[in-house]
N, C-alpha and C positions, 0 to 999 in steps of 0.2 A: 411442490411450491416452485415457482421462476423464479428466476433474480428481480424480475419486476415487483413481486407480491414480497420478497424477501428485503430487498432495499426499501421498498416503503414500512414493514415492518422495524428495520432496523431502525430505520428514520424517526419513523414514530417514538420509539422507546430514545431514543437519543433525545429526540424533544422533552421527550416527560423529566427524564435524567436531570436534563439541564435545568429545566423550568422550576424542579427541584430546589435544586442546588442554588438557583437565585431568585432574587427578592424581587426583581424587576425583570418580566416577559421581551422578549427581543422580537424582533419582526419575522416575516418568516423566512426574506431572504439570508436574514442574517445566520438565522438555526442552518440552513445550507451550505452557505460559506462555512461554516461551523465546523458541520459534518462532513463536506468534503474535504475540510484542511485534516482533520480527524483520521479519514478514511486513507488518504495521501502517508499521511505519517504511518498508520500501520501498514499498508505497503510497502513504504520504503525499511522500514526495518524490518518485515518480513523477508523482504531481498536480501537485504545486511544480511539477517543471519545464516539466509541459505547460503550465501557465499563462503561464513567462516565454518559452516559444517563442511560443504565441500573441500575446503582447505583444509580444514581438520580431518576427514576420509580420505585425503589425498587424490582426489576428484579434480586435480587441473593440471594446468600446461604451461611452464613460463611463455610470456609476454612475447619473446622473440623468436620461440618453435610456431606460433599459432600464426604471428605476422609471415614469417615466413612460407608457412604454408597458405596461407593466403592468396602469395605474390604469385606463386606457383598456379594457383588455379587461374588468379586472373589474367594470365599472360599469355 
């Protein structure tokens, strides 16, 4: 399956879910706005949490080794 046949899948069910859940039908723009604000948010806390497993595996670098290795290459 692509992610084209796979996000209209998801879509779909996300519609049903919703249309579910209320008594009153939304347009279809709006099931989008929907689902992308939906999709945004698990993203962003998907990232969240990879960040505190890496901090919790000890998977980083303070803030002012990484800047300064930075300075180093771009100069």
């Amino acid at each position: 399956m692509n992610v084209i046949e796979r996000d209209l899948r998801d879509f779909e069910q996300f519609v049903m879910d919703s249309v579910d859940a209320k008594s009153e039908a939304l347009a279809l723009e709006d099931y989008v706005c929907l689902w992308r604000a939906q999709r945004e948010q698990q993203d962003t806390t998907a990232a969240i949490q990879e960040g505190l497993d890496d901090l919790a595996a000890g998977r980083v670098r303070p803030a002012a080794e990484v800047m300064a290795e930075l300075r180093r290459r771009l100069v």
